[in-house]
C-alpha positions, 0 to 999 in steps of 0.5 A: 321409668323415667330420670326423675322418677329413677331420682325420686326412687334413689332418694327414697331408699338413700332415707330409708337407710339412713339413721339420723340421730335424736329423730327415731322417736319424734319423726312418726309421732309428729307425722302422725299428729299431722293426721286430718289437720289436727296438728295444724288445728291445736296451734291455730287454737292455741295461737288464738287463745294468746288474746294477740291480734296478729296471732289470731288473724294469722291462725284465721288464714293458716286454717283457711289456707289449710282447709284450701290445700287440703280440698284440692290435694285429697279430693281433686289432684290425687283422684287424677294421679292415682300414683302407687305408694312406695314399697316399705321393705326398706324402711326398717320397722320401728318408723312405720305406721301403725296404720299405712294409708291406701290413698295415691301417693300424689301429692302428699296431702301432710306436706301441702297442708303443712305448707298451706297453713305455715305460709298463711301464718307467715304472710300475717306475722313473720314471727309466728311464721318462723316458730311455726315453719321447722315443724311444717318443714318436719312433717313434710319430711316425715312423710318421707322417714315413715315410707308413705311417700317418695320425694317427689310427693312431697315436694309437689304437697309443699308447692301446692300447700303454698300457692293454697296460702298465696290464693288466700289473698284473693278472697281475704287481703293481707295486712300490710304494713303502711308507710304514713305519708303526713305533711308537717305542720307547725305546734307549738312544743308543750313540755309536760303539757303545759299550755295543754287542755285536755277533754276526758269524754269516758275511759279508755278502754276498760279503765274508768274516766277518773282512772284515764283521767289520772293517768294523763295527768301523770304523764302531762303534770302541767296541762289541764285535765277535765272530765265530762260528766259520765251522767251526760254522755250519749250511749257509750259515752262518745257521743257529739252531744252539746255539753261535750261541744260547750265544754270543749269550746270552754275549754279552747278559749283558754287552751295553747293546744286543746287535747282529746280523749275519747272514741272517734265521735268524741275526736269528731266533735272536738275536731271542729272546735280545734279547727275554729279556734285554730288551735293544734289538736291532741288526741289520746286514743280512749274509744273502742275502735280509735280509727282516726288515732291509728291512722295518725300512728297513735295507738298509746297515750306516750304517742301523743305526749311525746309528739305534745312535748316535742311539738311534732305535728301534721296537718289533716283535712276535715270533711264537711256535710253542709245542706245546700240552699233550701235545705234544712239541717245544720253542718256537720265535719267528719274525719273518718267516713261518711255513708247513706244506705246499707254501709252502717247496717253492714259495720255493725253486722260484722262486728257483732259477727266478728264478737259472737260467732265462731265464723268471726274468727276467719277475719274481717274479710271473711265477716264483711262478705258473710254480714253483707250476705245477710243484711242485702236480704233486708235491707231496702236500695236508696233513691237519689241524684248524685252529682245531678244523676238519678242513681237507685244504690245499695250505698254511697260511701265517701271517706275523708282521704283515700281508704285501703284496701278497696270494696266493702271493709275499707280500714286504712288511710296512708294520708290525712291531707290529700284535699280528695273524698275517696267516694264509693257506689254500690248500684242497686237498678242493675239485673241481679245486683244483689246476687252479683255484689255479694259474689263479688265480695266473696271473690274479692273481684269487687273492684272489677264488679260493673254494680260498683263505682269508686272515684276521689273527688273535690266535693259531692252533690246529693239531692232527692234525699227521702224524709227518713233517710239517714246518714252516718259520719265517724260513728254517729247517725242522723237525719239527711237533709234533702239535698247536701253537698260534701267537701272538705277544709283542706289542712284546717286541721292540725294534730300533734303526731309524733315524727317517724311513727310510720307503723304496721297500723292494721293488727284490730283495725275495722271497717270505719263508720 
């Protein structure tokens, strides 16, 4: 017999013999709970059911962690083990099972899924992590009071479990938690709003546009508050529709600063009139997704007011999309991204996947790799010369700034100014390339995948454009031309954003289109 084991044994018996107070009760109980994940499985449902976002991304990684550990505690290492159970002699009867397990006592499968599924909650939310880990640390301990397993089995669950949560991170990023990097910008301070007019292009959220509309003009008295005709918007609302360009245009021949309120489309539109004008722009985020708002740390309408009254702002880049000589077609800005190819299909996949199946609720990680899945079974490759260079790709993404994390569900932007296009490829001429990029997502390897290709450039030439190719830019769809080249007005833009406001920005963030 071995040191450790004489150890592992002496430990054993020193808990068998001892009688702690206010546990006889509960100690068997939660073990057995803990029995096929159940335990583990209630919390997740009941932190999902909370309607909180961090809650629900960090149940999603501590069943996935949970469903990892348990497949190679139970189904691999105590095949391998096979270590013999401790005799129960001592463990006076009261604390036994009811029903003792016949499995190999290591590791001790309890102990590595509790392990697995705390640290995946706590890698998402320290908070939930902190509720969650003295019950994860009270079922490890169990194992040991009711005598199915020694120490030593559950010191090696516990370490198994964690590096099961750690290994998440593979296939599935963490959120972070994003330090903004904004240069400042001159704005004039508008106290109470005053000087300040403000586009309510639909409501926000669930609230009607006269409800949003009120609600500015509670907290901004003396700015000018006009609301487009629901009747004219597009679709949803948000839409870059003329009257929603003539108004804002009306509205900025009279304006000291020209605020927004609406989803990316409206933002996008009221963008390129700011920028003309040279005026400061506002943006009270009312859409459903805001993409361009919470990179700028505006995820309320008080974000905004405050940085309007104390005339805190930053300056922002703005991408162009401009046919090049010959070709037809007007100039188009985007804040947010730019794609020809699968990349529109595949956002809106994901999202309808993430809304309507029990498999969305594994993350948006999980969904993207799932919806690229599907949509590559029909989607068609796309013929073009980028920059002078024949390519046949599944997509080309560019992005207003350098996105994270890398591959096919970018979500965040550290910065707004870097005067770069963080440009993204997915060939579609090399053998099995299809097969490859989905393997690729799956494992989260995409960014060493040879059919992928990411760079940041200055500006970017497209030509050999097909009649019927479509493009996509911050939400909305339209016609390529035959040839286009994309760069970007560097600083043209310039946004009120409060100081200070770095902010955990990823809880509901999405994939941009």
């Amino acid at each position: 017999m071995t040191r450790l084991s004489r150890l592992d044994r002496r430990v054993f018996e020193r808990v068998a013999a001892a009688h702690p107070p206010l546990v006889q009760a509960v100690l068997p109980r939660l073990s057995h709970a803990a029995d096929h994940g159940r335990l583990w499985l209630a919390t997740a449902a009941a932190m999902a059911a909370t309607g909180d976002r961090s809650a629900r991304r960090a149940a999603g990684r501590g069943v996935v962690a949970l469903g990892l550990a348990s497949l190679t505690t139970n189904t691999v290492i105590k095949y391998v083990a096979r270590r013999r159970r401790p005799l129960i002699d001592s463990v006076p009867l009261a604390r036994r099972l009811a029903r003792q397990p016949h499995t190999s006592s290591f590791p001790s499968g309890h102990s590595a899924s509790a392990a697995a599924f705390a640290t995946g909650v706590a890698l998402e939310s320290r908070r939930h992590g902190a509720l969650v880990a003295p019950i994860a640390a009270a079922v490890a301990f169990s194992r040991i009071y009711v005598g199915v397993h020694y120490p030593g089995d559950v010191v090696a669950g516990l370490v198994l479990g964690v590096g099961a949560a750690m290994a998440t991170g593979r296939v599935w990023p963490r959120r972070s938690v994003i330090r903004l990097v904004h240069h400042s910008a001159p704005a004039p301070s508008l106290p109470e709003g005053e000087g300040l007019v403000v586009v309510v292009n639909g409501g926000a959220g669930t609230e009607s546009a006269t409800v949003t509309a009120d609600r500015l003009r509670t907290l901004l008295p003396k700015a000018e508050i006009v609301e487009r005709d629901p009747a004219a918007a597009d679709g949803d609302g948000e839409g870059e529709g003329n009257d929603l360009v003539a108004l804002l245009t009306e509205a900025a021949g009279r304006a000291t600063a020209l605020g927004i309120c609406g989803g990316d489309g409206s933002v996008n539109a009221a963008a390129a009139v700011s920028a003309d004008h040279g005026l400061p722009l506002a943006v009270f985020p009312g859409g459903t997704l805001n993409h361009f708002a919470l990179d700028n740390g505006l995820r309320r309408f008080e974000d905004t007011v405050a940085a309007v009254h104390q005339g805190e702002a930053v300056s922002v880049d703005l991408a162009r999309i401009r046919p090049t000589a010959g070709a037809q077609g007007e100039t188009r800005h985007f804040l947010n991204t730019f794609s020809i190819g699968l990349y529109p299909d595949l956002v809106r996949a994901r999202e309808s996947l993430q809304r309507h199946s029990p498999l969305g609720r594994l993350g948006k990680w999980p969904s993207a790799a799932l919806s690229l899945a599907r949509v590559l079974r029909t989607a068609q490759p796309v013929e073009m010369e980028v920059n002078g260079r024949p390519h046949r790709l599944w997509l080309i993404f560019a992005g207003n700034g350098l996105y994270s994390p890398e591959g096919f569900a970018p979500s965040h932007r550290t910065q707004l100014d870097d005067g770069l296009l963080d440009v993204r490829t997915v060939a579609a001429d090399k053998p099995f390339a299809r097969t490859r990029v989905t393997l690729s997502v799956l494992t989260g390897t995409l960014g060493t995948s040879r059919v992928y290709a990411a760079a940041r450039l200055p500006r970017l030439r497209l030509a050999g454009l097909h009649d019927g190719c479509t493009l996509a830019y911050d939400g909305e769809a339209g016609p390529a031309p035959a040839s286009l080249l994309l760069d970007k007005r560097p600083g043209a833009l310039t946004v009120y954003r409060p100081a200070g406001v770095d902010a955990d920005l990823i809880p509901g963030a999405r994939a941009t289109l």
